[in-house]
Biotite code that builds the C-alpha atoms (Angstrom):
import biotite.structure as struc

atoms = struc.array([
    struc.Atom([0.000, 0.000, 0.000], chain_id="A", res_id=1, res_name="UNK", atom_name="CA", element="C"),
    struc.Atom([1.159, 3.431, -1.016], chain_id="A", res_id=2, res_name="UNK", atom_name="CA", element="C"),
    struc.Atom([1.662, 5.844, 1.791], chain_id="A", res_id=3, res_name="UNK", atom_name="CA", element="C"),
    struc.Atom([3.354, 8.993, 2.354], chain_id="A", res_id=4, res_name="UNK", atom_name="CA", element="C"),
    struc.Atom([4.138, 10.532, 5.962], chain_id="A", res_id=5, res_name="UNK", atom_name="CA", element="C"),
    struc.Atom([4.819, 14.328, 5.967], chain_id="A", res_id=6, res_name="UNK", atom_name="CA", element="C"),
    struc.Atom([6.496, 15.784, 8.772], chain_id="A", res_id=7, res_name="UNK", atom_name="CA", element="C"),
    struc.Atom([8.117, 18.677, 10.355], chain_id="A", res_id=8, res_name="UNK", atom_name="CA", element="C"),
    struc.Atom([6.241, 21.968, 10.234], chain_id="A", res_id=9, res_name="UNK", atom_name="CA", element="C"),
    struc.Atom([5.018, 24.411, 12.667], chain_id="A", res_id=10, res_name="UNK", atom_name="CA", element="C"),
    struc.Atom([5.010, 27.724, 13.895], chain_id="A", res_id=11, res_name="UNK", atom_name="CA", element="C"),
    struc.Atom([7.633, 30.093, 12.323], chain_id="A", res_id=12, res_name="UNK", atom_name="CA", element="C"),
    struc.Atom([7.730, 33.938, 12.542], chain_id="A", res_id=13, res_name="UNK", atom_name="CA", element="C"),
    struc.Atom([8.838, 35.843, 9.041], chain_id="A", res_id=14, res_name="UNK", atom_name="CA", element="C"),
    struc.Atom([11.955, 35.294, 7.846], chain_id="A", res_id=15, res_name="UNK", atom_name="CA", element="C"),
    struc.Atom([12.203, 32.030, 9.535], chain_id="A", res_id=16, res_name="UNK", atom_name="CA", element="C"),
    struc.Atom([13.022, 28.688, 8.401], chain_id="A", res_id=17, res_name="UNK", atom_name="CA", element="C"),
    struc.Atom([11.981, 24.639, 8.357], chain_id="A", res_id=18, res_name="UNK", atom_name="CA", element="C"),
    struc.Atom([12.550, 21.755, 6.842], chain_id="A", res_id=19, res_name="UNK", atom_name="CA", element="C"),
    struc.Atom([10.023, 19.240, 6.327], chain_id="A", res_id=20, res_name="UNK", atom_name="CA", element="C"),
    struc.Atom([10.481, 15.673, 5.611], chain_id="A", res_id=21, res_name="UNK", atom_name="CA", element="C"),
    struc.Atom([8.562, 12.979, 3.880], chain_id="A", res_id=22, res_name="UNK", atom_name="CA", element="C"),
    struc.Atom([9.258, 9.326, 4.239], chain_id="A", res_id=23, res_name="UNK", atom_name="CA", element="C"),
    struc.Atom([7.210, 7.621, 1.024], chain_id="A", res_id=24, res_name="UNK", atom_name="CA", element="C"),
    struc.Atom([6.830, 3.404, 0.914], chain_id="A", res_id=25, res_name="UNK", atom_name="CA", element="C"),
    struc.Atom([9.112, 2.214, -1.675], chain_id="A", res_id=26, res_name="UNK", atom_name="CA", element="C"),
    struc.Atom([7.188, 1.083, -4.223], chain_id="A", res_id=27, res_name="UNK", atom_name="CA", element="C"),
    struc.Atom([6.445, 4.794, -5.153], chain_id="A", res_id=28, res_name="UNK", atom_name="CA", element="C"),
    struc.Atom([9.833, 7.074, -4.266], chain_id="A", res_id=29, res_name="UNK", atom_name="CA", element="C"),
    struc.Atom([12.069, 4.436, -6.145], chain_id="A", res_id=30, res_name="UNK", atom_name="CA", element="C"),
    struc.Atom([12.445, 5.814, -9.632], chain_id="A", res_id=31, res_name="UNK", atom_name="CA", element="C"),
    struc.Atom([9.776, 8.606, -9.433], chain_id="A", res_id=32, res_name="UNK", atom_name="CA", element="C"),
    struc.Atom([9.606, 12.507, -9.757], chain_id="A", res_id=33, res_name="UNK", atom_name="CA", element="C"),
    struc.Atom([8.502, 13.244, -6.274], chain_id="A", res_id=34, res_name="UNK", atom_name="CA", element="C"),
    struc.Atom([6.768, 16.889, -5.307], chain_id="A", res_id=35, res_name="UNK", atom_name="CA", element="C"),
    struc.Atom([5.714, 19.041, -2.707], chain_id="A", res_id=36, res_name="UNK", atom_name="CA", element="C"),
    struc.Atom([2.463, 20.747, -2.766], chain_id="A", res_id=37, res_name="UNK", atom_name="CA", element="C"),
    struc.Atom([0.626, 23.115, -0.735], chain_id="A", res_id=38, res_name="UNK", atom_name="CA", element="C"),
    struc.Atom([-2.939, 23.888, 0.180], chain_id="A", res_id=39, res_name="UNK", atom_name="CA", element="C"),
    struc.Atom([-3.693, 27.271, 2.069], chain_id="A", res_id=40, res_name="UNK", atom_name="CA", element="C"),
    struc.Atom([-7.062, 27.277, 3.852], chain_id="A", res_id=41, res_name="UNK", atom_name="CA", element="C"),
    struc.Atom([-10.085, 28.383, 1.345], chain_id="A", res_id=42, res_name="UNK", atom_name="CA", element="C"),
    struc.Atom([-7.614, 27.370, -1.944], chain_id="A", res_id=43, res_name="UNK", atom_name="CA", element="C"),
    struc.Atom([-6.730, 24.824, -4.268], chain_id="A", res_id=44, res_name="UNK", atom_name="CA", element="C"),
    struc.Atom([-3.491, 22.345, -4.068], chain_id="A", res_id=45, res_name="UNK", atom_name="CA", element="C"),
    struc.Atom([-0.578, 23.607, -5.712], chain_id="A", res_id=46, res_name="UNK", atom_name="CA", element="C"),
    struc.Atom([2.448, 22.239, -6.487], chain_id="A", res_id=47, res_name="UNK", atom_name="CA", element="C"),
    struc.Atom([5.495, 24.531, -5.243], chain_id="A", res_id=48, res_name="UNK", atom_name="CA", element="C"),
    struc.Atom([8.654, 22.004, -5.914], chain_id="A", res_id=49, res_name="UNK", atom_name="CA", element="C"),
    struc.Atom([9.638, 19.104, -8.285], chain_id="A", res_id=50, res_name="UNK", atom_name="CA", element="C"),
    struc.Atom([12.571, 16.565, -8.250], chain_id="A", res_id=51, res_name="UNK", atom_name="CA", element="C"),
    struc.Atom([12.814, 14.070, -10.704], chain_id="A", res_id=52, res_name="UNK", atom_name="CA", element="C"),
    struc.Atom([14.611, 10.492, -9.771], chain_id="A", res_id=53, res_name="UNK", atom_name="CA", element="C"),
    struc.Atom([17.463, 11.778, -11.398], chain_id="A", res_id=54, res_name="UNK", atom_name="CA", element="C"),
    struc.Atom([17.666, 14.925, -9.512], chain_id="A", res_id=55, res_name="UNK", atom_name="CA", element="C"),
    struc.Atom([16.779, 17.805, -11.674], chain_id="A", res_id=56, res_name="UNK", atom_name="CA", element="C"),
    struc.Atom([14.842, 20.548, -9.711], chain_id="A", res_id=57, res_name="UNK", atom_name="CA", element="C"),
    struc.Atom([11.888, 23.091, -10.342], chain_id="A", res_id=58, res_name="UNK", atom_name="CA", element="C"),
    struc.Atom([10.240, 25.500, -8.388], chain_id="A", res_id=59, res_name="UNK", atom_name="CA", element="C"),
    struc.Atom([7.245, 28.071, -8.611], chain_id="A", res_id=60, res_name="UNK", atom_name="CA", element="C"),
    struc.Atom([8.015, 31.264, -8.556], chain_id="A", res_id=61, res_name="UNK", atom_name="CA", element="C"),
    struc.Atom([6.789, 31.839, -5.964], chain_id="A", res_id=62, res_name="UNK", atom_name="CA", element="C"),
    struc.Atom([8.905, 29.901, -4.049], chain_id="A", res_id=63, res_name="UNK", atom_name="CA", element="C"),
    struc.Atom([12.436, 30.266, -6.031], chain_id="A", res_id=64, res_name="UNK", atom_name="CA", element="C"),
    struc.Atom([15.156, 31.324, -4.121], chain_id="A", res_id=65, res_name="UNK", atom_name="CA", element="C"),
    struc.Atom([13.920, 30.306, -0.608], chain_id="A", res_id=66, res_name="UNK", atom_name="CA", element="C"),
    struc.Atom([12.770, 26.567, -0.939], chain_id="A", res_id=67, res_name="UNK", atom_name="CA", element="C"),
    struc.Atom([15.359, 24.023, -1.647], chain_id="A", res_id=68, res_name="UNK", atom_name="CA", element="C"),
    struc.Atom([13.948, 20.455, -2.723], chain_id="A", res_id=69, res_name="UNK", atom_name="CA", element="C"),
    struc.Atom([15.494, 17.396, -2.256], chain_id="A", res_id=70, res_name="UNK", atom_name="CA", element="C"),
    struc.Atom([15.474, 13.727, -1.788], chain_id="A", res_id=71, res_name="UNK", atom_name="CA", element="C"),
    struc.Atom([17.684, 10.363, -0.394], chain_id="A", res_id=72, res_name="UNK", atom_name="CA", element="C"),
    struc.Atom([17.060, 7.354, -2.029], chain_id="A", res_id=73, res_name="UNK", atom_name="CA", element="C"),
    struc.Atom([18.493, 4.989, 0.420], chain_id="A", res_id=74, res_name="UNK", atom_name="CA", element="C"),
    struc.Atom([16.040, 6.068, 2.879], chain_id="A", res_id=75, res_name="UNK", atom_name="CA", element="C"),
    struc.Atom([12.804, 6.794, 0.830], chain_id="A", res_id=76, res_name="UNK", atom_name="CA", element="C"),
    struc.Atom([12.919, 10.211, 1.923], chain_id="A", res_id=77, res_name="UNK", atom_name="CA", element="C"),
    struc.Atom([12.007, 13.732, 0.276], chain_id="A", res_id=78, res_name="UNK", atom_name="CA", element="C"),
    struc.Atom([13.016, 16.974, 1.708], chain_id="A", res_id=79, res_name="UNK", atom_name="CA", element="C"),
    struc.Atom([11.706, 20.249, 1.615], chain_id="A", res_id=80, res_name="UNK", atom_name="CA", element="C"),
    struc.Atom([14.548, 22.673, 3.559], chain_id="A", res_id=81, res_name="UNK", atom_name="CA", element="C"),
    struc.Atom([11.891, 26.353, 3.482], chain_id="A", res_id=82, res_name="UNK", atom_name="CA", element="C"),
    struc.Atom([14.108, 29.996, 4.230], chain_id="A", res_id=83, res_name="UNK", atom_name="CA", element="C"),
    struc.Atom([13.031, 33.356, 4.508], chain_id="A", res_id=84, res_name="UNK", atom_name="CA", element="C"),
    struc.Atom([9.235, 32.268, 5.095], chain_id="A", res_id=85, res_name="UNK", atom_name="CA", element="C"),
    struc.Atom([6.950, 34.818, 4.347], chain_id="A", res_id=86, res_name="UNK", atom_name="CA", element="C"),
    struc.Atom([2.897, 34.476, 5.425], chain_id="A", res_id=87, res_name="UNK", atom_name="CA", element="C"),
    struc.Atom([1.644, 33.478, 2.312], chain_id="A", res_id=88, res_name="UNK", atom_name="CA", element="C"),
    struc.Atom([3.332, 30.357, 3.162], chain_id="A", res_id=89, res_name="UNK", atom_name="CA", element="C"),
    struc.Atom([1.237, 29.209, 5.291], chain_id="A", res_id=90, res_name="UNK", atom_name="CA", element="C"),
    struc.Atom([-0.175, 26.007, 4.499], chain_id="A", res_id=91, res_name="UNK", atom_name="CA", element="C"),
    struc.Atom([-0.242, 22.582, 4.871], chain_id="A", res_id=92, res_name="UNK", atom_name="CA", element="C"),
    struc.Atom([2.151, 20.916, 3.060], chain_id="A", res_id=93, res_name="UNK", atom_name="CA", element="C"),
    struc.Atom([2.206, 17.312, 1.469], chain_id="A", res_id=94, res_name="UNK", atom_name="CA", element="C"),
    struc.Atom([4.378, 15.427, -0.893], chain_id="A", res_id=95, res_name="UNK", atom_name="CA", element="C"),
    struc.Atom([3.465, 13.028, -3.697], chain_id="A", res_id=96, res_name="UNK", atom_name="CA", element="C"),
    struc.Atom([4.468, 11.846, -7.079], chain_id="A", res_id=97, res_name="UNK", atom_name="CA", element="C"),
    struc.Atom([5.309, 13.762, -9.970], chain_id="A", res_id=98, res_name="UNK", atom_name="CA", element="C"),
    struc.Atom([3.679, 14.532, -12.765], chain_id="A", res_id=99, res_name="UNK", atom_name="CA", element="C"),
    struc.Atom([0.756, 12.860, -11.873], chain_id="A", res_id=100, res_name="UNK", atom_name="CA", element="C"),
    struc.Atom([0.123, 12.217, -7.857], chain_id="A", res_id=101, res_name="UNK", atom_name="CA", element="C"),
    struc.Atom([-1.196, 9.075, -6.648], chain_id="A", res_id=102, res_name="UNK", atom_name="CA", element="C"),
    struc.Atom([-4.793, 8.821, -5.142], chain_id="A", res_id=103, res_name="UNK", atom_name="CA", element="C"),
    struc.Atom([-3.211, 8.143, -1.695], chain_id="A", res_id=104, res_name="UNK", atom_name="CA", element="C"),
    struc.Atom([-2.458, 11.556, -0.186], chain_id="A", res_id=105, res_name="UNK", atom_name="CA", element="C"),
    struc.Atom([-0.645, 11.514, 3.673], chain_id="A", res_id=106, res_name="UNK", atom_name="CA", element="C"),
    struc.Atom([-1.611, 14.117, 6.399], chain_id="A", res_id=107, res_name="UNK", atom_name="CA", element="C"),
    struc.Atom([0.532, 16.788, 5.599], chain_id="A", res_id=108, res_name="UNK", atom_name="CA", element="C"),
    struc.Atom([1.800, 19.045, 8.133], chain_id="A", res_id=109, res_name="UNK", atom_name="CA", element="C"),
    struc.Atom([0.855, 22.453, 8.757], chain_id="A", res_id=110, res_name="UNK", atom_name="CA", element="C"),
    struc.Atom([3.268, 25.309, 8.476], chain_id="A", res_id=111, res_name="UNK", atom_name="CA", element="C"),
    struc.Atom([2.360, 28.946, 9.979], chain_id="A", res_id=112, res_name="UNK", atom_name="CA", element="C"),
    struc.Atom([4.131, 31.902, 9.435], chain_id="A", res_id=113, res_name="UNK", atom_name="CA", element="C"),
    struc.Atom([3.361, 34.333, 11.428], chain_id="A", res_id=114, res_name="UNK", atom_name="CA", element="C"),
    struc.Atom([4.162, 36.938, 14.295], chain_id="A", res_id=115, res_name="UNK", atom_name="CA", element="C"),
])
């Protein structure tokens, strides 16, 4: 069974930083573009980061310069390391597969910016 386990957010004043982790079963992280998305309360999912199994990045624009996306095979594990957080980060944050995400979503884990 698929299954994805987001962790590491929280409370963060402006400016700040985290880095979340995601620990994915193997029979989806080996060989796939993994992603993290983002939901704000009131909007759609959006996709902020990409990594492809070979390693090649891309970010929204929103996000370029601050987030830094990442991943370790060995242990099944994505990485999302987040600087200079601004508000409109806020969010709860989830990873899945790239281009196309799989049906089974984890928790996510909330990240707040704010003073």
């Amino acid at each position: 069974q698929v299954q994805l386990v987001e962790s590491g957010g929280g409370l963060v004043q402006p400016g700040g930083s985290l880095r979340l982790s995601c620990v994915a079963s193997r029979s989806i992280f080996g060989g796939s573009g993994m992603g993290w998305y983002r939901q704000a309360a009131g909007s759609q999912r959006e996709l902020v980061a990409t990594i492809s199994a070979g390693g090649s990045v891309n970010y929204a624009l929103s996000v370029k310069d601050r987030f830094t996306i990442s991943r370790d095979n060995t242990q099944n594990t994505l990485y999302l390391q987040m600087t200079d957080l601004k508000p409109d980060d806020t969010a709860v944050y989830f990873c899945n597969t790239v281009p196309r995400p799989t049906g089974n979503w984890g928790q996510g884990t909330q990240v707040t910016v704010s003073s």
